[in-house]
C-alpha positions in Angstrom: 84.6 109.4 139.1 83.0 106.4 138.6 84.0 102.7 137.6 82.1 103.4 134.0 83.6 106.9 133.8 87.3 105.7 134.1 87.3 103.2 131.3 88.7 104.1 128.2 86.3 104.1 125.1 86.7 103.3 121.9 84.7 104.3 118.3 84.7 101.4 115.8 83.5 102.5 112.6 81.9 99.4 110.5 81.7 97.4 113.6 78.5 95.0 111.9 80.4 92.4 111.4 84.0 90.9 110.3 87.1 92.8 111.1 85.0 95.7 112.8 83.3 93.4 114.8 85.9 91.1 115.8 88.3 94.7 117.0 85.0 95.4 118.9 85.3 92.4 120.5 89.0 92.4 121.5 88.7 95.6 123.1 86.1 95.4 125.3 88.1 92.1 126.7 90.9 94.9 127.1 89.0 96.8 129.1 87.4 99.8 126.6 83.7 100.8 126.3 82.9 101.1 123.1 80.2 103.1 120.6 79.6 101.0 117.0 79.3 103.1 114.0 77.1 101.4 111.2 75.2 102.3 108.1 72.3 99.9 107.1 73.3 97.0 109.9 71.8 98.1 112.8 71.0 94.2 113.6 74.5 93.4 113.4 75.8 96.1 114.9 74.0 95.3 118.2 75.0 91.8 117.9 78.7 92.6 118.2 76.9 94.8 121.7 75.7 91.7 122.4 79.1 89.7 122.4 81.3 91.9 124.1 83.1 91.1 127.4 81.0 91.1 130.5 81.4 95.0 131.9 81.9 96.6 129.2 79.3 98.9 127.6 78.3 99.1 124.5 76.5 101.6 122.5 75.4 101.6 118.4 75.6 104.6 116.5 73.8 104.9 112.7 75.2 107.1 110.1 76.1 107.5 106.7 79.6 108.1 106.3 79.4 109.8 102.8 77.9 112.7 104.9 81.6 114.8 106.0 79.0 115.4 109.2 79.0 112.1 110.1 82.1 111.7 112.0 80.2 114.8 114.4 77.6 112.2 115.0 79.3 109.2 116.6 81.7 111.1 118.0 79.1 113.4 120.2 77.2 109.5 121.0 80.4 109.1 122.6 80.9 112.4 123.8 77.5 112.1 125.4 77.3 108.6 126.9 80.8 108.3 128.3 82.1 111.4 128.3 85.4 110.3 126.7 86.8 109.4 123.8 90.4 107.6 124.2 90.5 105.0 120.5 89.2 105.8 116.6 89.6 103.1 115.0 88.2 103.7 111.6 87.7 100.5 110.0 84.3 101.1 107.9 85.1 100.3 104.1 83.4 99.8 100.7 84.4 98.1 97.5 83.2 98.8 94.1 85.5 96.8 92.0 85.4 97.2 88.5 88.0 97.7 85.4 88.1 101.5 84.9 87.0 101.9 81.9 83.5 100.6 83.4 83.7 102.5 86.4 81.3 104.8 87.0 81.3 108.1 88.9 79.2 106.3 91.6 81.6 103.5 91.6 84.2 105.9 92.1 83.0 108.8 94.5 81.1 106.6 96.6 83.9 104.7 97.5 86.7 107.3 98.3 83.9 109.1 100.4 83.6 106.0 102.3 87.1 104.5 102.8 88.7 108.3 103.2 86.5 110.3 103.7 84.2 108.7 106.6 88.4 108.1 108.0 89.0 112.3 107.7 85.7 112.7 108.9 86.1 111.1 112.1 89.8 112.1 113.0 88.7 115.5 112.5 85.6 115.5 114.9 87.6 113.3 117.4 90.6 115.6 117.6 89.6 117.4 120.7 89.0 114.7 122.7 91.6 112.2 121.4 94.2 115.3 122.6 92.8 115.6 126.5 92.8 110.9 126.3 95.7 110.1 129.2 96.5 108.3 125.7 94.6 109.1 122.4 95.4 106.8 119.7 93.6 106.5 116.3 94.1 103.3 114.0 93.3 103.3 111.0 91.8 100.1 108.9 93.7 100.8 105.2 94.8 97.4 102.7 97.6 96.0 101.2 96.1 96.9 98.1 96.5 100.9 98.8 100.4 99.1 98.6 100.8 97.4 95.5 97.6 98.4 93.6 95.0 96.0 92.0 93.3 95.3 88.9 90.0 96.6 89.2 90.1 98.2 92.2 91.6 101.9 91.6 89.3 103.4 93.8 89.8 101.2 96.5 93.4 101.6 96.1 93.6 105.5 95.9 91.0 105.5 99.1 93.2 103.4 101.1 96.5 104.7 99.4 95.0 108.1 100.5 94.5 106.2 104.3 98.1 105.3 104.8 99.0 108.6 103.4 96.5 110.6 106.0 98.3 108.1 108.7 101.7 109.7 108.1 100.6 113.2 108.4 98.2 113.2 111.1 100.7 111.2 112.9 103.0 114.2 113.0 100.5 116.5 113.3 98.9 115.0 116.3 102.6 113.9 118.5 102.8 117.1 120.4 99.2 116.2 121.6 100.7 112.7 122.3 97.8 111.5 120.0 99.2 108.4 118.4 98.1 107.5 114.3 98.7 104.2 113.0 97.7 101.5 110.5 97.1 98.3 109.1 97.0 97.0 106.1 95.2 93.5 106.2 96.1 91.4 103.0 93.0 88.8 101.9 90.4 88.6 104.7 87.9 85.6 104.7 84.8 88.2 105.1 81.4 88.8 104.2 82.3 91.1 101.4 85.2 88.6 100.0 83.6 85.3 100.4 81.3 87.0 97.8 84.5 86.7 95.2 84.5 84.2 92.6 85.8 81.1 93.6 88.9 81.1 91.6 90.0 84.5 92.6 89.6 83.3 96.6 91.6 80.4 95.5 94.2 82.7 93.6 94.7 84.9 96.5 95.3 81.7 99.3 97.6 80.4 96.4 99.7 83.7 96.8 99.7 84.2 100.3 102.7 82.3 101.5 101.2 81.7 105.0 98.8 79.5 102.5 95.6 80.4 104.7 93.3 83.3 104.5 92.9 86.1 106.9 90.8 85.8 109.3 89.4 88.5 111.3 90.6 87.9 114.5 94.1 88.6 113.0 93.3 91.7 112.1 91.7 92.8 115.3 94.5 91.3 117.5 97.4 93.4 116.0 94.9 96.7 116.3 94.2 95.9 120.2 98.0 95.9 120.2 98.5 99.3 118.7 95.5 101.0 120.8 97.5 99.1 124.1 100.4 101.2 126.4 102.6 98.4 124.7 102.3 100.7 121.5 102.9 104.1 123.0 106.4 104.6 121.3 104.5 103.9 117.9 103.3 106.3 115.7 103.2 106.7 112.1 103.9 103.1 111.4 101.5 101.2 108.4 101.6 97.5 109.8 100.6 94.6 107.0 98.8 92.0 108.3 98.6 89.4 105.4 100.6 86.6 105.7 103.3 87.7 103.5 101.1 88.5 100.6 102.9 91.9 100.3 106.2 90.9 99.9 
């Protein structure tokens, strides 16, 4: 076998940019090759290629993770280049906030077939392989707001309600495998999609974290490299928060 054969590989859905880029980034400096799952970003999905660690490959894979098939497709790009699969990590997420009586069936369908479906999607294509990893471990991306709720954001909170939920039962169903299931549940993030927030409500959310900073998302990514590491291997089923005490 050779040195590229033996590394462990890694699928990062939403790996374009912010937190999926920045888990992209920490594990290829652990030592994983890596396929990056993107929808419309195909730019910035080869920059994160471009800025992972020296010897570590890198491959991007397009699809539309509405599409239940889609999990099939990155999961054979990894199947196919590295002939492994050893870490899901599904981190690719939507948000389509709006009060509910103004939500619309898009609003609302596109969203849950993102956040959870694309997540089911993906376990269920990576099953086999994850099972015959020396250690298969899937982490899954969900929100404090799938927690404690939020005005305006039902769907997103019943998708990644629905996340954490799916954590605890595939966790169980995948132990005899020794298939680890995890998650985290980041609290406010300074990313693309929240720096497009009014002002006041990224002010209100720093006002209630009691860290008193943002996220950033490096400190998302660190605690997932963590969970994907042998460090981790007695963990399974756990839902970590990640957001400076915003949850409690």
């Amino acid at each position: 076998m050779s040195d590229v054969d033996s590394r462990p590989v890694a699928l990062v859905t939403g790996a374009s940019r912010g937190i999926g880029r920045a888990i992209a980034i920490d594990l290829a400096a652990a030592g994983f090759d890596l396929v990056l799952g993107y929808h419309s970003d195909r730019q910035g999905a080869e920059e994160t290629a471009g800025r992972v660690a020296s010897g570590s490959s890198a491959v991007s894979v397009g699809a539309d993770l509405r599409d239940l098939s889609s999990g099939k497709v990155y999961v054979d790009a990894a199947l196919g280049r590295f002939g492994r699969l050893d870490a899901l990590i599904n981190n690719a997420g939507i948000a389509r906030d709006r009060r509910i009586r103004r939500m619309t069936d898009a609003d609302w369908a596109d969203v849950l077939a993102v956040d959870l479906g694309g997540a089911f999607s993906c376990s269920r294509a990576g099953a086999s392989a994850l099972a015959e990893s020396p250690r298969g471990t899937i982490v899954n991306v969900s929100s404090i707001v799938g927690m404690n709720g939020n005005v305006g954001q039902a769907n997103y909170a019943a998708a990644k309600g629905g996340l954490l939920a799916m954590t605890r039962s595939l966790a169980r169903e995948f132990a005899p495998q020794g298939v680890t299931v995890n998650a985290v549940a980041p609290g406010f993030v300074l990313t693309d999609m929240t720096l497009t927030l009014p002002a006041e409500i990224i002010e209100a959310n720093i006002a209630a974290t009691p860290l008193a900073r943002p996220g950033e998302p490096e400190d998302i990514a660190s605690v997932v490299a963590w969970l994907v590491s042998s460090a981790a291997r007695f963990v399974t089923g756990a839902v970590i928060p990640v957001d400076g005490g915003l949850s409690l």
